[in-house]
C-alpha angles and dihedrals in degrees: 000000000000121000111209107197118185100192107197129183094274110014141025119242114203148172139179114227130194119226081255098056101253113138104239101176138356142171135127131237145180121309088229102058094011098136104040086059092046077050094062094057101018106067108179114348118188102213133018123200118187137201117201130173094178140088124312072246099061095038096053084059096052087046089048093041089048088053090053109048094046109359096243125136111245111242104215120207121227140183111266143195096250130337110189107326089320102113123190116241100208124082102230091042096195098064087068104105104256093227086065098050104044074050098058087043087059099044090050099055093049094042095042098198127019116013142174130193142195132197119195105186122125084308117044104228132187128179125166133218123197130221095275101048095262099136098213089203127246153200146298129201132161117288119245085269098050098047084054093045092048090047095051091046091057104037139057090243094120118261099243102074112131123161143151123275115223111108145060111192123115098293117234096213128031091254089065095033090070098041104054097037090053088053095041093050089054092040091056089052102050092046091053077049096055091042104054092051074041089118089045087077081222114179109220123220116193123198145174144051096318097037106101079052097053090040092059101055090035088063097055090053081057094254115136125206126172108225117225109175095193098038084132090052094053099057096055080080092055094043092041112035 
């Protein structure tokens, strides 16, 4: 058995493979106790391959925590060069987080050609592949919770407004009004996005915490997005055959 783990920057993605490739368990959990809960469901894996996007220091726990539950060394994924046909736009390959880049090796496989994908994690990413596996680079902005976070820090609005994201329409408290306009804000940019690679014919992939939430408005601006909830998990495979 094989145990796939996509440590982001708040939470810890995880699945349980076969030899074979079936998915035989999943879930995430908090960074902090991530893997006595995996324990609890995962009894003797084989191999372990590990996406992190935190500190040498996190990572070294997770390495030492994975030793000790099943005495397995943790495999660690990084940016390369070229995988496949899949190139690296940047030119110190490695600098490219490696959650973006086991998720454009994803995207690329299912989509099999052009391909665009959006993380929506506590940072919104976007990075764009073209038809012959050349990835062309991308962008980074602040996630829906960081922009709140950021708006709150520098204003009077008082710090406990929480709310639900969903629409986008002008907001009737100040609750909604930031809210919506957050989301719509992020919406707007990823659809001129999608219109101008509108003649690349691109499939776009959308991933993380926020994404059921983006993909939603996204789709009633007539933007499309297929949601795969583990696209960083797929491409351990692909990084670490």
């Amino acid at each position: 058995m094989i145990l796939d783990v996509d440590a982001g920057n708040t939470r810890i993605k995880w699945r349980a493979l076969a030899v074979s490739g079936e998915r035989l368990a999943g879930g995430s959990a908090d960074a902090v106790d991530a893997f006595v809960e995996i324990s609890r469901q995962v009894s003797a894996p084989t191999r372990v391959r590990i996406a992190s996007v935190r500190n040498p220091e996190f990572r070294a726990r997770l390495r030492e925590s994975v030793m000790d539950h099943w005495g397995v060394v943790a495999e660690f994924a990084q940016s390369r060069e070229q995988v496949g046909e899949v190139r690296n736009a940047y030119a110190e390959p490695g600098h490219l987080g490696v959650d973006r880049w086991l998720a454009v090796l994803a995207a690329y496989k299912r989509a099999r050609g052009a391909c665009c994908v959006l993380d929506a994690g506590s940072a919104l990413t976007l990075d764009i592949v073209r038809r012959d596996g050349q990835h062309e680079g991308g962008y980074i902005v602040p996630g829906l919770t960081m922009q709140r976070a950021a708006l709150l820090e520098r204003t009077a609005i008082p710090l406990a407004v929480t709310g639900q994201w969903g629409e986008t329409d002008p907001g009737r408290s100040t609750v909604t009004a930031i809210h919506h306009g957050i989301l719509d804000m992020v919406v707007s940019w990823a659809a001129e996005q999608h219109r101008a690679r509108a003649s690349q014919e691109s499939v776009w992939f959308i991933t993380g915490g926020d994404a059921e939430v983006l993909s939603d408005a996204l789709a009633r601006r007539g933007v499309h997005c297929i949601l795969v909830p583990e696209l960083v998990l797929e491409g351990l495979p692909l990084a670490l055959p």
